[in-house]
PyMOL Python script that loads the backbone (N, CA, C, O; Angstrom):
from pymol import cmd

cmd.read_pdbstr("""\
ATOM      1  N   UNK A   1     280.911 175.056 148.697  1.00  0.00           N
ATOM      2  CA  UNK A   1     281.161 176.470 148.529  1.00  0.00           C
ATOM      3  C   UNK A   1     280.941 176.831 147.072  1.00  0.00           C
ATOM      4  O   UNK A   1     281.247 176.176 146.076  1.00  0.00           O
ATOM      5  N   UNK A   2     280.417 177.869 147.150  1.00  0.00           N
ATOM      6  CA  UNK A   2     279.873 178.290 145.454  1.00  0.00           C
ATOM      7  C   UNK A   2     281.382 178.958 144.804  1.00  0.00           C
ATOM      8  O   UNK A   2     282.133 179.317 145.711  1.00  0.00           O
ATOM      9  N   UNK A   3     281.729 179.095 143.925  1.00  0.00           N
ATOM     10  CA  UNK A   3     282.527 180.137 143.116  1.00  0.00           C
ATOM     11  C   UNK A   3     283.259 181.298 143.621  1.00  0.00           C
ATOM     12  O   UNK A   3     284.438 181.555 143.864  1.00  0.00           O
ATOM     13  N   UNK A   4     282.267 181.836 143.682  1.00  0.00           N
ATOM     14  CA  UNK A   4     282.002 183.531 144.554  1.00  0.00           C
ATOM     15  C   UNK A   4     282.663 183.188 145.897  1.00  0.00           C
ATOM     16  O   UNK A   4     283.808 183.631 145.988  1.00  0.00           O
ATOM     17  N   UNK A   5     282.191 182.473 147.012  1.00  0.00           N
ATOM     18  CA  UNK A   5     283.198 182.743 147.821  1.00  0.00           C
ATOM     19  C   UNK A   5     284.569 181.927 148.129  1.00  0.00           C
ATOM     20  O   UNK A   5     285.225 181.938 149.171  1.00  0.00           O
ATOM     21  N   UNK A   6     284.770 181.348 147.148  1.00  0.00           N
ATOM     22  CA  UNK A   6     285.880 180.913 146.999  1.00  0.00           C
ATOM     23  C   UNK A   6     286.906 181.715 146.834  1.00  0.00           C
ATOM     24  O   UNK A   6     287.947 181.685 147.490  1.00  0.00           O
ATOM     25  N   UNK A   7     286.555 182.674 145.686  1.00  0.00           N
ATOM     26  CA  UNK A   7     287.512 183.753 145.141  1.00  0.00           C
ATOM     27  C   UNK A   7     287.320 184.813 145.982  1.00  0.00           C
ATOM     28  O   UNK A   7     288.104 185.742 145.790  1.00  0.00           O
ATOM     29  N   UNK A   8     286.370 184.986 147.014  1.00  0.00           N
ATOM     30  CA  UNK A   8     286.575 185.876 147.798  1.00  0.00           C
ATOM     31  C   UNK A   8     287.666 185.529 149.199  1.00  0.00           C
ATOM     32  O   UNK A   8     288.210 186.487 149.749  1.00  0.00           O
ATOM     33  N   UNK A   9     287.938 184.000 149.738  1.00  0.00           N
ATOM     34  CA  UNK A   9     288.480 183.864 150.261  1.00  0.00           C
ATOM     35  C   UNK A   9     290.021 184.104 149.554  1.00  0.00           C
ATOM     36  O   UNK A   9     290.967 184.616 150.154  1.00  0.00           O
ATOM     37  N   UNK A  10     290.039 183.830 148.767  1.00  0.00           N
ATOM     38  CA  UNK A  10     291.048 183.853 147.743  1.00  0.00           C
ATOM     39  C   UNK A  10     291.563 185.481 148.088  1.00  0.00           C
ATOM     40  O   UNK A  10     292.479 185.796 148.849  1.00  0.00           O
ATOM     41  N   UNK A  11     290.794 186.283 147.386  1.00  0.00           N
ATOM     42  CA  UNK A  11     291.140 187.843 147.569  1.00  0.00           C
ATOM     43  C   UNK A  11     291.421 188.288 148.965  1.00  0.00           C
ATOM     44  O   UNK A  11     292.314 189.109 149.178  1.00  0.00           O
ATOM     45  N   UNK A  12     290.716 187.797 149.899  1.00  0.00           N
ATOM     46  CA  UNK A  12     290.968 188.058 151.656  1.00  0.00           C
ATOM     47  C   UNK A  12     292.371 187.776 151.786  1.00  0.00           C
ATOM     48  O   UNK A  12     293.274 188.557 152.087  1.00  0.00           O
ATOM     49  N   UNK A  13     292.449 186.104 151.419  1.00  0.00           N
ATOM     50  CA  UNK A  13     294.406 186.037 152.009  1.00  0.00           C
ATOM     51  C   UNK A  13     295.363 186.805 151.454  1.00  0.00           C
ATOM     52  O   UNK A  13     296.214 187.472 152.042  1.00  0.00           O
ATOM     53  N   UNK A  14     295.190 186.686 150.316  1.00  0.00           N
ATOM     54  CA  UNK A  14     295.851 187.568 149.603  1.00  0.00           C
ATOM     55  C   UNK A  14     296.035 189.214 149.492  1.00  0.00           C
ATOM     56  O   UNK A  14     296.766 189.888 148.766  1.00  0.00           O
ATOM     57  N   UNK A  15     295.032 189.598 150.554  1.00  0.00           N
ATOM     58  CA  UNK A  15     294.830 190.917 150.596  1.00  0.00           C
ATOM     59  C   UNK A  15     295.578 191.051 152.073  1.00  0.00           C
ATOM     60  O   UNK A  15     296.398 191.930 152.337  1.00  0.00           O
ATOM     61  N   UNK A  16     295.226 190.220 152.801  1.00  0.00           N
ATOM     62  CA  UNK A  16     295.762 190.156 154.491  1.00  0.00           C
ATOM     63  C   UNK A  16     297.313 189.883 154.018  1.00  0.00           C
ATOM     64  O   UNK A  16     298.086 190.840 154.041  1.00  0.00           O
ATOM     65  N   UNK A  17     297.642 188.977 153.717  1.00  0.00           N
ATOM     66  CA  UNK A  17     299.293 189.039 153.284  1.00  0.00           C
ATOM     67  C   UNK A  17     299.878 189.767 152.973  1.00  0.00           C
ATOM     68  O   UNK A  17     300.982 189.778 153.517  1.00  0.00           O
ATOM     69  N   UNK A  18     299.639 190.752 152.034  1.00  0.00           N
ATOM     70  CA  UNK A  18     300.277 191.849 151.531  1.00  0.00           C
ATOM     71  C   UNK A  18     300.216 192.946 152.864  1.00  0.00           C
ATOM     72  O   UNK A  18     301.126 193.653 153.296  1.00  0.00           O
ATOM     73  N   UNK A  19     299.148 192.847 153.226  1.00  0.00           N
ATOM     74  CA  UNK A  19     299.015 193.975 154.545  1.00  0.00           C
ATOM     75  C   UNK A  19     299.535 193.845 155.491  1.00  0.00           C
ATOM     76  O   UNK A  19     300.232 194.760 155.930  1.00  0.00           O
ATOM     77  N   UNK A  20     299.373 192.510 156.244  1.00  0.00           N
ATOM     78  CA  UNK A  20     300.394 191.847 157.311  1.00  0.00           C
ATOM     79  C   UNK A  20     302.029 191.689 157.261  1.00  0.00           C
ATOM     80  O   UNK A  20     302.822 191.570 158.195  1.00  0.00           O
ATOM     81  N   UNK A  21     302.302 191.737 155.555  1.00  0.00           N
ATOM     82  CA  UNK A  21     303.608 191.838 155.111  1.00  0.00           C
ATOM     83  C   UNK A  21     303.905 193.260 155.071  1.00  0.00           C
ATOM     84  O   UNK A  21     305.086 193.601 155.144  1.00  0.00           O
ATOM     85  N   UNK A  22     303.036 194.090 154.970  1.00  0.00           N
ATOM     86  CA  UNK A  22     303.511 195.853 154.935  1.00  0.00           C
ATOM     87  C   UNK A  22     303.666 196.272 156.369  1.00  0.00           C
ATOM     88  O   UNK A  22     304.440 197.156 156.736  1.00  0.00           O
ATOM     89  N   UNK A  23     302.922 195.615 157.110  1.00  0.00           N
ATOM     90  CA  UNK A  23     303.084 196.367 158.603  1.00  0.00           C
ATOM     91  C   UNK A  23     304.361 195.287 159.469  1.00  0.00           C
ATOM     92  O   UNK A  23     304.862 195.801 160.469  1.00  0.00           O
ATOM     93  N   UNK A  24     304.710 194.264 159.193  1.00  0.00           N
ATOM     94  CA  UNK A  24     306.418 193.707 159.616  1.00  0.00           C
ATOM     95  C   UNK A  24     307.047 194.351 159.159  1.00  0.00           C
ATOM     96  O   UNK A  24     308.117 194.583 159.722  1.00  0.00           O
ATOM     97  N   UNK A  25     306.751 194.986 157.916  1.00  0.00           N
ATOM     98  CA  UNK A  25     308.365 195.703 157.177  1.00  0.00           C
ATOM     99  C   UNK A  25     307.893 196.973 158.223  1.00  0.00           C
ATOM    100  O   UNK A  25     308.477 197.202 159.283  1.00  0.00           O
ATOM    101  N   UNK A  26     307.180 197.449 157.916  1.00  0.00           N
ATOM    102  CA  UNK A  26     306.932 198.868 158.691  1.00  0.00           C
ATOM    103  C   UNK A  26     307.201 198.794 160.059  1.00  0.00           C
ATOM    104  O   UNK A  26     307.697 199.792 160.581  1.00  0.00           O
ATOM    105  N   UNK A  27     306.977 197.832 160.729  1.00  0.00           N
ATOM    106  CA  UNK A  27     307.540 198.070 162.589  1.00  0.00           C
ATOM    107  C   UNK A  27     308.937 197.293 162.569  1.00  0.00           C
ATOM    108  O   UNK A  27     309.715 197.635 163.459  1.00  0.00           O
ATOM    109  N   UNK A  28     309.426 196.177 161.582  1.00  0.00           N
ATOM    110  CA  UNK A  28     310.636 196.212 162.004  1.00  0.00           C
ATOM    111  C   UNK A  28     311.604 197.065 161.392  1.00  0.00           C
ATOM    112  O   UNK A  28     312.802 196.798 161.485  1.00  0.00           O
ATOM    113  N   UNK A  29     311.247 197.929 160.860  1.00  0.00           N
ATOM    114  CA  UNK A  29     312.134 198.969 159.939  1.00  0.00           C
ATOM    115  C   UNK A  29     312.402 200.179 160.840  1.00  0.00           C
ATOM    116  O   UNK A  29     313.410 200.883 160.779  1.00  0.00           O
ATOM    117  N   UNK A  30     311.010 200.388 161.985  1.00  0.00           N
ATOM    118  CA  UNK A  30     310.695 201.235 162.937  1.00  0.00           C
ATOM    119  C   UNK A  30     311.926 200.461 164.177  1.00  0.00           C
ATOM    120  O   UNK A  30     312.531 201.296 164.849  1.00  0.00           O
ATOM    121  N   UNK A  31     312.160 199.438 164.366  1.00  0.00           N
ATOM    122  CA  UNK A  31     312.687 198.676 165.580  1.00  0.00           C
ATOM    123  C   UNK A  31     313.863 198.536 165.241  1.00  0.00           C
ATOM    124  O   UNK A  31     314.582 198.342 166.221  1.00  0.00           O
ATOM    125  N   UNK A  32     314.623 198.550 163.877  1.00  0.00           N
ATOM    126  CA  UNK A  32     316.010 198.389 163.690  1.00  0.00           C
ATOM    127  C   UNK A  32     316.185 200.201 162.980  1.00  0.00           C
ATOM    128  O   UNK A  32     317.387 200.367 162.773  1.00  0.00           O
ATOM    129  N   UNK A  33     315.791 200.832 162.787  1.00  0.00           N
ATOM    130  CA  UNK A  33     316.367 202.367 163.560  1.00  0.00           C
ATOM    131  C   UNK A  33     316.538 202.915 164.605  1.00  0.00           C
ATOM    132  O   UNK A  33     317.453 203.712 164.813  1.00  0.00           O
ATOM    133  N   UNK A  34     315.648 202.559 165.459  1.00  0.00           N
ATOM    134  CA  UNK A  34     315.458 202.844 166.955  1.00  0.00           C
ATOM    135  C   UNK A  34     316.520 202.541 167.959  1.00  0.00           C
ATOM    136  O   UNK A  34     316.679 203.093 169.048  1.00  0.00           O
ATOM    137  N   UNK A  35     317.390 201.349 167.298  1.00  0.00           N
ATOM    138  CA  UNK A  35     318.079 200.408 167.777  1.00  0.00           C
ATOM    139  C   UNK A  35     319.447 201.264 167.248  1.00  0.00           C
ATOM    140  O   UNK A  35     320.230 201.724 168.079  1.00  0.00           O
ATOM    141  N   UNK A  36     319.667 201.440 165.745  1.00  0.00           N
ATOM    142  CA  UNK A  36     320.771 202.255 165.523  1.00  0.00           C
ATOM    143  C   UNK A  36     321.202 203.420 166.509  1.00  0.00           C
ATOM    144  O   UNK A  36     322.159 203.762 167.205  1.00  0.00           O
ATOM    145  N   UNK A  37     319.905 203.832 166.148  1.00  0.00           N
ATOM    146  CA  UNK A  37     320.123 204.990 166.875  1.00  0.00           C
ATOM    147  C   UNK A  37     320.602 204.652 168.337  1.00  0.00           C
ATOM    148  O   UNK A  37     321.792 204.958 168.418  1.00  0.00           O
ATOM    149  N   UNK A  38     320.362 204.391 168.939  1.00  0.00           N
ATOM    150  CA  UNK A  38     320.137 203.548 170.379  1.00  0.00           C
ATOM    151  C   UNK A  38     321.567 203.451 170.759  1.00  0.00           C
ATOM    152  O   UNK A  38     322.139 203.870 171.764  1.00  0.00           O
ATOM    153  N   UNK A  39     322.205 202.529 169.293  1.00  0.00           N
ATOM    154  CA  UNK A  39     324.368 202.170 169.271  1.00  0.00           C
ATOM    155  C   UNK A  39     324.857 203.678 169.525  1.00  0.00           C
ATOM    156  O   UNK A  39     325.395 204.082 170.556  1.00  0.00           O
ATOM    157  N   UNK A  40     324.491 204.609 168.103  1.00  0.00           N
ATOM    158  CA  UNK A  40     324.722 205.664 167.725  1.00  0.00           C
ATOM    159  C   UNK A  40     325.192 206.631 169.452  1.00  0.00           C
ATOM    160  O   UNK A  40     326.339 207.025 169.661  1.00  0.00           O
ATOM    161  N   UNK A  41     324.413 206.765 170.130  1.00  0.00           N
ATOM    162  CA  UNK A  41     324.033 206.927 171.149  1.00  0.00           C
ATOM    163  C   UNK A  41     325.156 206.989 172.586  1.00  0.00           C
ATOM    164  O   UNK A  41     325.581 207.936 173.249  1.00  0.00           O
ATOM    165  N   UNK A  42     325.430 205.076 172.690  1.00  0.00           N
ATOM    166  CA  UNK A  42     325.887 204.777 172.858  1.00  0.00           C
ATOM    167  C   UNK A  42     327.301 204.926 172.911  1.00  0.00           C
ATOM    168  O   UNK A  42     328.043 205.147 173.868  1.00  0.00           O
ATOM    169  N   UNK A  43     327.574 204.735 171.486  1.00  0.00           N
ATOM    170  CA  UNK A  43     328.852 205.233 171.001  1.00  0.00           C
ATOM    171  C   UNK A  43     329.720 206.300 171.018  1.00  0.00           C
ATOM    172  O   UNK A  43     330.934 206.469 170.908  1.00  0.00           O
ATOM    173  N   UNK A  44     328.256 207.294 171.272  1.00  0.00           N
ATOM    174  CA  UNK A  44     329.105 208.757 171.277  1.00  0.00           C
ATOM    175  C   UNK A  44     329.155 208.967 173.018  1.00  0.00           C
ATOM    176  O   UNK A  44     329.957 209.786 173.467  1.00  0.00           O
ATOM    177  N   UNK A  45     328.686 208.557 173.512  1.00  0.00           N
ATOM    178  CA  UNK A  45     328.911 208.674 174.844  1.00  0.00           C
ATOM    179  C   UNK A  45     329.942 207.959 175.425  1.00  0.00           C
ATOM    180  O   UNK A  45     330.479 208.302 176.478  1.00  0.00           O
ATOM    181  N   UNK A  46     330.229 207.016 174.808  1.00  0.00           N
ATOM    182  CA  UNK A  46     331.287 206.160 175.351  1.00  0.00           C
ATOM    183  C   UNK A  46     332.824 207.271 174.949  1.00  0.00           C
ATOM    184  O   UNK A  46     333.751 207.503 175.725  1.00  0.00           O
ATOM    185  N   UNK A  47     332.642 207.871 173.299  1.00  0.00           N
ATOM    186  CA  UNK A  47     333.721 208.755 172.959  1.00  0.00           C
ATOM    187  C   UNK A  47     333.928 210.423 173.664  1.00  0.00           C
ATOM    188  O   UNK A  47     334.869 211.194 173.473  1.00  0.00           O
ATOM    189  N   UNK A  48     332.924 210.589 174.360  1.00  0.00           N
ATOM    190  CA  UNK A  48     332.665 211.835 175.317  1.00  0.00           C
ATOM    191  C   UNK A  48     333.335 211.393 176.438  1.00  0.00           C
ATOM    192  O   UNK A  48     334.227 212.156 176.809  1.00  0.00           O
ATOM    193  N   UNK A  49     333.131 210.100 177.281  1.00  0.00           N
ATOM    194  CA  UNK A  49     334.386 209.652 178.224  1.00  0.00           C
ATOM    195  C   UNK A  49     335.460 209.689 177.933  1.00  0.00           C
ATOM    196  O   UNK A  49     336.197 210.193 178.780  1.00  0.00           O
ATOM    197  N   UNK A  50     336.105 209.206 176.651  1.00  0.00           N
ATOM    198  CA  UNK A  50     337.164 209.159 176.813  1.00  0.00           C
ATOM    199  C   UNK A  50     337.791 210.810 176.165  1.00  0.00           C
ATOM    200  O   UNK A  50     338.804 211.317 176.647  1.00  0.00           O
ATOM    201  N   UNK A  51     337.313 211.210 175.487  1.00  0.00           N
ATOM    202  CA  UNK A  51     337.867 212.539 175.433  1.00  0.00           C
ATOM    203  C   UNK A  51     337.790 213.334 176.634  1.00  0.00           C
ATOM    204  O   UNK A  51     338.291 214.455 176.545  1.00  0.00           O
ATOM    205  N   UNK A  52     337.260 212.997 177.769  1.00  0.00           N
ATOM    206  CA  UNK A  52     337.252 213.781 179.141  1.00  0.00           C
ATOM    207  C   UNK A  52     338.398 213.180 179.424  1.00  0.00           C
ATOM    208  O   UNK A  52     339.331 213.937 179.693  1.00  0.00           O
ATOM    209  N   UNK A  53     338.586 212.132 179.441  1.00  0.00           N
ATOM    210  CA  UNK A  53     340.056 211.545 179.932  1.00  0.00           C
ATOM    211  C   UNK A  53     341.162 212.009 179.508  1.00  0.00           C
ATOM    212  O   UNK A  53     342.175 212.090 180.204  1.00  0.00           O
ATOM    213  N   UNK A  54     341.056 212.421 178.114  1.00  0.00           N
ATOM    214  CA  UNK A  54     342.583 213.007 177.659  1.00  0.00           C
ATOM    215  C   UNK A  54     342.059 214.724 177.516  1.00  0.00           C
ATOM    216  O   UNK A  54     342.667 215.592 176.890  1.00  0.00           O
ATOM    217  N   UNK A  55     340.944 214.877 178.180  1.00  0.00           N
ATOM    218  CA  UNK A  55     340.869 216.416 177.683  1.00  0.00           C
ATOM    219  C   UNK A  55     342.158 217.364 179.056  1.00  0.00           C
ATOM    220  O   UNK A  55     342.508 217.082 180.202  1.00  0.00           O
ATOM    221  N   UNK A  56     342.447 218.400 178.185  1.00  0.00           N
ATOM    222  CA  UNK A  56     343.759 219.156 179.325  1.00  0.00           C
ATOM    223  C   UNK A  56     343.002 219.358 180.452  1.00  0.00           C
ATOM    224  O   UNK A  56     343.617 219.333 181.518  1.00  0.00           O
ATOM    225  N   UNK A  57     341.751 219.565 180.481  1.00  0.00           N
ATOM    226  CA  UNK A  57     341.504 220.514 181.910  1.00  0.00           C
ATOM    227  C   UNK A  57     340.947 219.077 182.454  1.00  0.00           C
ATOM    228  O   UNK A  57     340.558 219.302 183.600  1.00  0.00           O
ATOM    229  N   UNK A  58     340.811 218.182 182.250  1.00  0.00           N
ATOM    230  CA  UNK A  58     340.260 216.945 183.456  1.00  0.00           C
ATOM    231  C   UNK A  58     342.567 216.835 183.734  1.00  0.00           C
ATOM    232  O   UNK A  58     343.019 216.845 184.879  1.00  0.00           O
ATOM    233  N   UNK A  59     343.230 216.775 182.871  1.00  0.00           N
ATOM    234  CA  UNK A  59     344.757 216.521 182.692  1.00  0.00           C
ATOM    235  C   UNK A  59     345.175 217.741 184.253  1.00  0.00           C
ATOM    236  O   UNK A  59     345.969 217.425 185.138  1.00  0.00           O
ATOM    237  N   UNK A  60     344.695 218.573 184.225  1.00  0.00           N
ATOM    238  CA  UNK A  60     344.849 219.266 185.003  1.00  0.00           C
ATOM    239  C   UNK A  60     344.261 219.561 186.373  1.00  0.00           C
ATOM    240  O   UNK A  60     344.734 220.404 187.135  1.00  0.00           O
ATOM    241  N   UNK A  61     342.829 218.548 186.722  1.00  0.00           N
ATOM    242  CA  UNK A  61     342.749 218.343 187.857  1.00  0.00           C
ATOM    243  C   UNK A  61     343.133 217.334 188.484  1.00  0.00           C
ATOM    244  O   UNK A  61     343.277 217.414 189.704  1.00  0.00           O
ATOM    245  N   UNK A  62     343.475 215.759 187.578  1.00  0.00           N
ATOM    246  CA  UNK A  62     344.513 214.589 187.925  1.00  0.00           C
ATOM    247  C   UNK A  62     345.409 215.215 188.291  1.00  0.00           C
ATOM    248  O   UNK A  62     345.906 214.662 189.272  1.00  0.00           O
ATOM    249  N   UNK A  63     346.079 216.408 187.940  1.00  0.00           N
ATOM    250  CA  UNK A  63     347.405 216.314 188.366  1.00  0.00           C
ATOM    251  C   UNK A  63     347.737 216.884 189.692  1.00  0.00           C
ATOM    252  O   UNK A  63     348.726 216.496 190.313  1.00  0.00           O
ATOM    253  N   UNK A  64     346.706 218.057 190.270  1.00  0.00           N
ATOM    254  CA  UNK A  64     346.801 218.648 191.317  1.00  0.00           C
ATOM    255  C   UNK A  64     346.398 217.275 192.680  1.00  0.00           C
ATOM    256  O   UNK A  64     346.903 217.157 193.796  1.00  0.00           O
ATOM    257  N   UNK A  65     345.338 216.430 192.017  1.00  0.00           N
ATOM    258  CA  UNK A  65     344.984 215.040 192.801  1.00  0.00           C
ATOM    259  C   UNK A  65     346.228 214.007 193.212  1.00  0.00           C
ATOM    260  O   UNK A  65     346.432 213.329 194.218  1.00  0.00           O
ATOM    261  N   UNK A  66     346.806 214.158 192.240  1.00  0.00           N
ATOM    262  CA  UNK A  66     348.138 213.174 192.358  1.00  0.00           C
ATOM    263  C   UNK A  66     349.047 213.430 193.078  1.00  0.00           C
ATOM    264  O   UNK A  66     349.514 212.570 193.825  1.00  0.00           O
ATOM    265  N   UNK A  67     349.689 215.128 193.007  1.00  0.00           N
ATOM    266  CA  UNK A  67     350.370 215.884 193.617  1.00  0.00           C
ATOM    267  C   UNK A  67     350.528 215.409 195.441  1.00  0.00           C
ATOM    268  O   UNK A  67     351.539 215.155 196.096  1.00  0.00           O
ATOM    269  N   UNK A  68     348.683 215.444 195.942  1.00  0.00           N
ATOM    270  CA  UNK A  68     348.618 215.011 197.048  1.00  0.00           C
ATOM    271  C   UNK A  68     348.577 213.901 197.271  1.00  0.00           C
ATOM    272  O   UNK A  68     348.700 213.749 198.487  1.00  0.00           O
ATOM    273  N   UNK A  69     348.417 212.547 196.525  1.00  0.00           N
ATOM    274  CA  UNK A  69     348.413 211.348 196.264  1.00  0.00           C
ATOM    275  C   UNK A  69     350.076 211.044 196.711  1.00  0.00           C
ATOM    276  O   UNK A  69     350.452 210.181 197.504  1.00  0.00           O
ATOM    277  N   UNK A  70     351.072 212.174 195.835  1.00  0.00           N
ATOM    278  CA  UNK A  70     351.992 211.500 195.706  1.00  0.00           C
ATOM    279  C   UNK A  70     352.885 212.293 197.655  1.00  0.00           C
ATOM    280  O   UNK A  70     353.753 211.935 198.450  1.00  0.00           O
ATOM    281  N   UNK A  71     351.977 213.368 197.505  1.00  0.00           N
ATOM    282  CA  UNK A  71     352.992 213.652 199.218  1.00  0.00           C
ATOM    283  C   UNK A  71     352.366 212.913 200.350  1.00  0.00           C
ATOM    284  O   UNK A  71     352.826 213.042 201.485  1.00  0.00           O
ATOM    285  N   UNK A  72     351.049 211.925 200.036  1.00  0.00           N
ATOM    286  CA  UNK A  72     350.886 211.390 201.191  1.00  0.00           C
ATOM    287  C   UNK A  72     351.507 210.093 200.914  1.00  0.00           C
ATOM    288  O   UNK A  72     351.980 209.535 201.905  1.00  0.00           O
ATOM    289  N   UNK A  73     351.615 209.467 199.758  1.00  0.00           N
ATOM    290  CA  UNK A  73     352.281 208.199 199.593  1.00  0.00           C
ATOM    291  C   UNK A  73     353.754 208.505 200.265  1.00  0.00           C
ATOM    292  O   UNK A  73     353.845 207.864 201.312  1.00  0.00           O
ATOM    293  N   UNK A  74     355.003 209.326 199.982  1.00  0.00           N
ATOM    294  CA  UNK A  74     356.141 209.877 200.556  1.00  0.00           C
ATOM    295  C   UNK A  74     356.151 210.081 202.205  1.00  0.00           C
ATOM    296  O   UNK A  74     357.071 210.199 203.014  1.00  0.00           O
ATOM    297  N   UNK A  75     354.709 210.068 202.332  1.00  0.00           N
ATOM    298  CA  UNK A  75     354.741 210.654 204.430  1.00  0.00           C
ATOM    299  C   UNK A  75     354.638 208.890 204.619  1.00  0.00           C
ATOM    300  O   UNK A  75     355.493 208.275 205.257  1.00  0.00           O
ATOM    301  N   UNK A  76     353.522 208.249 203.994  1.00  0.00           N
ATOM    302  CA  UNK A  76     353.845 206.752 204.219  1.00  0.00           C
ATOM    303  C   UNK A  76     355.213 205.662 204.266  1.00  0.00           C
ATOM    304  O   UNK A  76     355.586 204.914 205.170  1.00  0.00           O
ATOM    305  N   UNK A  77     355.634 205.851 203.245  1.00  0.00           N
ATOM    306  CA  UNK A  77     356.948 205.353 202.929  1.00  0.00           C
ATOM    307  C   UNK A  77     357.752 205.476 203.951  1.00  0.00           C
ATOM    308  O   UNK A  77     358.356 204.538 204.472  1.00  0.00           O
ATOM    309  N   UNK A  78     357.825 207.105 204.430  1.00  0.00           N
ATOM    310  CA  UNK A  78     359.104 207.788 205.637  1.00  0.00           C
ATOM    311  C   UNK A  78     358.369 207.018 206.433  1.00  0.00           C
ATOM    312  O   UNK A  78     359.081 206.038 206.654  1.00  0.00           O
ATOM    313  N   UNK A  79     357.318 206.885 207.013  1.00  0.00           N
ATOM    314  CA  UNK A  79     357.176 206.094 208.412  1.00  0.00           C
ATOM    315  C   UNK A  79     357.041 204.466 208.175  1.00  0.00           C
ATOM    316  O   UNK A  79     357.388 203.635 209.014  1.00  0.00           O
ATOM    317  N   UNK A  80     356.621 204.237 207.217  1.00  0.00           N
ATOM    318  CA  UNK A  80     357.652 202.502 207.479  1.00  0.00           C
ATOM    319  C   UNK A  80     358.783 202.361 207.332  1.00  0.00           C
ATOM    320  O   UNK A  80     359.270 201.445 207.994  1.00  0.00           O
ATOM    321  N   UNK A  81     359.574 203.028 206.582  1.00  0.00           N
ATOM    322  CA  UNK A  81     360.633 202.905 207.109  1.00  0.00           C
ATOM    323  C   UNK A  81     361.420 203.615 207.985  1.00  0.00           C
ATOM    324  O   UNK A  81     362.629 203.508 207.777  1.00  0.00           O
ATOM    325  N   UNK A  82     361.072 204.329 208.929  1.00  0.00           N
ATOM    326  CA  UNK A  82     361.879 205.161 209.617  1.00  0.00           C
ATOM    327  C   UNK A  82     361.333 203.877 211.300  1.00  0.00           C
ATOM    328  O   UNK A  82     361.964 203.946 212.355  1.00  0.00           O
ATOM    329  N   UNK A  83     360.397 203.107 211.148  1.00  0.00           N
ATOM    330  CA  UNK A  83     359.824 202.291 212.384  1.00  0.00           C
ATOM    331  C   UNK A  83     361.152 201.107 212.848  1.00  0.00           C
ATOM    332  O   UNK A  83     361.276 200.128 212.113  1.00  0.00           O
ATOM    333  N   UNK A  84     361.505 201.159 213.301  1.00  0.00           N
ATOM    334  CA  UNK A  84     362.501 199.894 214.268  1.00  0.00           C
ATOM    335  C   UNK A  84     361.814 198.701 214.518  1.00  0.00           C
ATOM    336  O   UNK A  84     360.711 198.858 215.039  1.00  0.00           O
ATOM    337  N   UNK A  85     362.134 197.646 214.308  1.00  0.00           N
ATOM    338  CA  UNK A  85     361.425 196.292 214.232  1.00  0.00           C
ATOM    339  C   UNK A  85     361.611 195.736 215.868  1.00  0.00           C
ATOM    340  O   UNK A  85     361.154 194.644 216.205  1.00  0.00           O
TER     341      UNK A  85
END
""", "prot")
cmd.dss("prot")
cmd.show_as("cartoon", "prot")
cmd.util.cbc("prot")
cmd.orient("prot")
């Protein structure tokens, strides 16, 4: 190999490295935001459940649910025990 393309192989790797090293930073920089975001996401949806859970007006259709929960549990109760063995 003459001189010349020695130092041209030389300049190639060295030129591909830097480039191949700019585009990993660039897509994994692209892949660990995507991903934040992704938790971010996540997270707030998980805190939208539970504020439905303690919000008054879900507080207020549990309770009309229970109401009947709790007079059919009471009609149960009276007939096992009101049954003769």
């Amino acid at each position: 190999m003459s001189k010349n393309k020695s130092n041209l192989l030389l300049y190639g790797l060295i030129f591909g490295g830097i480039i191949g090293a700019g585009l990993a930073i660039y897509f994994s920089s692209r892949a660990i935001t995507s991903s934040n975001r992704k938790k971010k996401e996540r997270k707030h949806k998980f805190f939208e459940g539970i504020d439905d859970i303690f919000d008054e007006s879900a507080k207020d259709v549990a309770g009309s649910e229970s109401r009947n929960e709790s007079d059919s549990e009471k009609e149960i109760v009276d007939e096992l025990f009101s049954r003769s063995n």
